[in-house]
C-alpha positions in Angstrom: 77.5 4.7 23.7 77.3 8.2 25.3 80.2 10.9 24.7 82.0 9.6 27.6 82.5 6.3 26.4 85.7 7.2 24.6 86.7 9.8 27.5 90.4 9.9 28.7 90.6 8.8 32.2 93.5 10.6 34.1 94.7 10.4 37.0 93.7 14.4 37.2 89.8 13.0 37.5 90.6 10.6 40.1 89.5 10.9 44.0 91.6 9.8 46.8 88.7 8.2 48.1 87.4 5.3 45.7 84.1 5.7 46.9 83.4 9.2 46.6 84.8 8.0 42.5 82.4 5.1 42.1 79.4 7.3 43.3 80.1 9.5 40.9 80.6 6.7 38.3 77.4 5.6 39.7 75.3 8.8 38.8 76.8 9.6 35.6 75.3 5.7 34.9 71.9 6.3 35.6 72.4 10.4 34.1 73.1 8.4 30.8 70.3 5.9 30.5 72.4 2.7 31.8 69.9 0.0 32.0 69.8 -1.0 35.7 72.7 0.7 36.8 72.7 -1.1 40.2 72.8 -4.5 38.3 76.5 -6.3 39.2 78.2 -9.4 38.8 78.6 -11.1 41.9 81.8 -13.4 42.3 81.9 -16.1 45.2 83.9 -19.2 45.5 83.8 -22.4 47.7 86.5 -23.0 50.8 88.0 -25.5 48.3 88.4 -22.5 45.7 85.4 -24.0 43.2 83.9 -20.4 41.7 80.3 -18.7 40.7 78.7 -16.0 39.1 75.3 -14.8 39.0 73.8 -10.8 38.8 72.5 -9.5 41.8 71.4 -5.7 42.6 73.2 -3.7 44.7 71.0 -1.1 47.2 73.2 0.8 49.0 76.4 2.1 48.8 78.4 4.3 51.7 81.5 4.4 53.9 80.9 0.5 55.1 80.9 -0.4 51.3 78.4 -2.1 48.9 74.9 -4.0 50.0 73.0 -6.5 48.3 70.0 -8.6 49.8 69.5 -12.4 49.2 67.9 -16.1 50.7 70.1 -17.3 53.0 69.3 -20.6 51.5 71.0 -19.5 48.1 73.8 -21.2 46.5 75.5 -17.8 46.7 75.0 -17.1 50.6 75.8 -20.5 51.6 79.5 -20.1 49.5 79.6 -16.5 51.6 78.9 -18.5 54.6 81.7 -20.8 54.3 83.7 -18.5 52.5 83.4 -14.5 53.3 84.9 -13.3 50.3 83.6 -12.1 47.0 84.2 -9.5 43.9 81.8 -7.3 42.1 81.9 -6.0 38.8 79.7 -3.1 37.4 79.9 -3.2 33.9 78.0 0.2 32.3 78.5 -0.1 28.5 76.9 2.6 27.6 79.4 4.7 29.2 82.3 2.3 28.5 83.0 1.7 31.9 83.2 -0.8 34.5 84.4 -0.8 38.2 85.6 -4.1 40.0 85.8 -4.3 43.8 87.1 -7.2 45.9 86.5 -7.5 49.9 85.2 -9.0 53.0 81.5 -9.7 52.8 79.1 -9.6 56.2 75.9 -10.0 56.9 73.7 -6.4 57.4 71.7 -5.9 60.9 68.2 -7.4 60.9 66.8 -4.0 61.1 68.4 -2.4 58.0 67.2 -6.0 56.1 63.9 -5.4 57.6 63.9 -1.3 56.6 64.9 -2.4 53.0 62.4 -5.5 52.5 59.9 -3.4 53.2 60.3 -0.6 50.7 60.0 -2.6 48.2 56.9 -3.3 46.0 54.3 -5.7 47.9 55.2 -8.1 45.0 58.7 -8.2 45.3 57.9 -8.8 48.9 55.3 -12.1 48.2 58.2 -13.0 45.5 61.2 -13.4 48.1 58.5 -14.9 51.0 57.5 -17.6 48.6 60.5 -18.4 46.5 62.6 -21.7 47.8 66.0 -20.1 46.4 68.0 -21.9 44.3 65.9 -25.1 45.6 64.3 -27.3 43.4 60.4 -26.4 42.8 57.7 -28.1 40.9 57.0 -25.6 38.3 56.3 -22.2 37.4 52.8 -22.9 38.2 53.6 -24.2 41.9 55.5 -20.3 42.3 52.3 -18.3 41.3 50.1 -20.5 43.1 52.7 -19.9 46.5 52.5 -16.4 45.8 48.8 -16.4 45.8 48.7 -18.0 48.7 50.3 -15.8 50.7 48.5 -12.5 49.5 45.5 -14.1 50.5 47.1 -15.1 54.0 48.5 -11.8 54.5 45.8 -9.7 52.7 45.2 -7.2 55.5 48.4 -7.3 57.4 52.0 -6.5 56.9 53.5 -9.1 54.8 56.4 -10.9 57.3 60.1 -10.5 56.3 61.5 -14.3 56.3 64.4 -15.0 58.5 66.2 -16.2 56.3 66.3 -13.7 53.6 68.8 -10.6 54.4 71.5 -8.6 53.3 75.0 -8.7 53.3 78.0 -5.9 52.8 81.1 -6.2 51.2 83.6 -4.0 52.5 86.3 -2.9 49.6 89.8 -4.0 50.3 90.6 -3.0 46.4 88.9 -1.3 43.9 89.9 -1.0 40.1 88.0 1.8 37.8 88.1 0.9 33.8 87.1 3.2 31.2 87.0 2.0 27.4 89.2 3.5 24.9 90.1 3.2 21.0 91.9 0.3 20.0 91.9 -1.0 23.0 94.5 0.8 24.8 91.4 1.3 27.9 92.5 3.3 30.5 92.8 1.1 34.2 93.6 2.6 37.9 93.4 0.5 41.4 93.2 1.6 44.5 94.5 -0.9 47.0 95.1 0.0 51.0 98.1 2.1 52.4 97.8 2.8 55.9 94.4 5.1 56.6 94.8 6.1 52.9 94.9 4.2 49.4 97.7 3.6 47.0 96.4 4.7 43.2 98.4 3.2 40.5 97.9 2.5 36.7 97.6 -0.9 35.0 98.3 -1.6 31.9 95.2 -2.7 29.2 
C-alpha cells in the first residue's frame, strides 16, 4: 500500500468534472506501481437481466468516456448487443482506491478500431485474428498452430484487422470514486447528471 492508501478524501480534492478526477486517479495508479492500471471489471447483463463479469483493458479514456476493444463473437459483446448497458470497476489496491462508472455502451468507428489494432504488438495482433472468442476450440495446441498459420500467411504483409473484432465506448451516466480508510469508515462520492453539470454527493461506507 502506498501513502495514499489511507489518504482522506474530501470533497476539497474533488473536480466538477469526473473525468478530469479519474484521470488523475488514473496517473497517480500507474505513478505508484499499480499492476496494470488499465485492467477493469467489466459488468454486462442479458435483456432478461441474467449478469457477467470478466476483466477487460481499457485504452482510452476522454470527453466521450472509456474504450475497450473485443470479438464481436464474445459472450460479452453479444450481451452489449442485445443489451447496451454495462459498469466498470477499477479497483487499484495499492492505492486503496477504486472508481465505478455505469453508462451507455457503443461501438467505436472502424478507423479508430483499426488505428488501435494496429499499435499493438504483431502478436497480440495474430492472437485476436486467430482466437474463436469465447467459442469452443480443440486445444491449446490447435491456438498456436492457428497462430502460426497466419504469420506464415501474412509474413510480409500487414496483418488484416478482422471485422469482427472492434471497440466499444461506454459513455458515463454516473461515476462513484472510493478511497479506503481505517476501520472501514472509506470515504465514497458520486457524481450523477444535473443539467450540463453533475450533482456530487457523499455515500455512506
Amino acid at each position: 500500500m502506498s501513502e495514499i492508501s489511507d489518504r482522506a478524501l474530501t470533497e476539497r480534492d474533488l473536480d466538477p468534472d469526473p473525468g478530469a478526477l479519474f484521470g488523475r486517479w488514473f496517473e497517480e495508479a500507474g505513478a505508484h506501481g499499480a499492476f496494470e492500471p488499465d485492467a477493469v471489471a467489466l459488468a454486462t447483463a442479458t435483456p432478461d437481466g441474467r449478469p457477467s463479469a470478466r476483466m477487460v483493458l481499457s485504452k482510452g479514456y476522454d470527453e466521450g468516456g472509456i474504450v475497450f476493444f473485443t470479438n464481436y463473437g464474445s459472450r460479452k459483446a453479444g450481451e452489449l448487443e442485445a443489451n447496451p448497458h454495462a459498469a466498470l470497476l477499477f479497483h487499484w489496491p495499492e492505492l486503496g482506491r477504486q472508481v465505478r462508472i455505469e453508462g451507455a455502451v457503443r461501438r467505436v468507428p472502424r478507423a479508430e478500431t483499426e488505428a488501435y489494432a494496429r499499435s499493438r504488438s504483431r502478436q497480440s495482433q495474430l492472437s485476436a485474428l486467430a482466437s474463436p472468442q469465447s467459442r469452443p476450440v480443440a486445444g491449446r495446441e490447435w491456438l498456436e498452430q492457428r497462430v502460426a498459420e497466419l504469420d506464415r500467411e501474412h509474413a510480409d504483409t500487414e496483418l488484416p484487422v478482422r471485422e469482427d473484432w472492434g471497440g466499444y465506448r461506454l459513455s458515463p451516466s454516473a461515476w462513484e470514486f472510493w478511497q479506503h480508510r481505517p476501520n472501514r469508515l472509506h470515504d465514497r462520492f458520486r457524481y450523477l447528471p444535473e443539467g450540463e453539470a453533475w450533482r456530487i454527493e457523499r455515500l455512506g461506507p
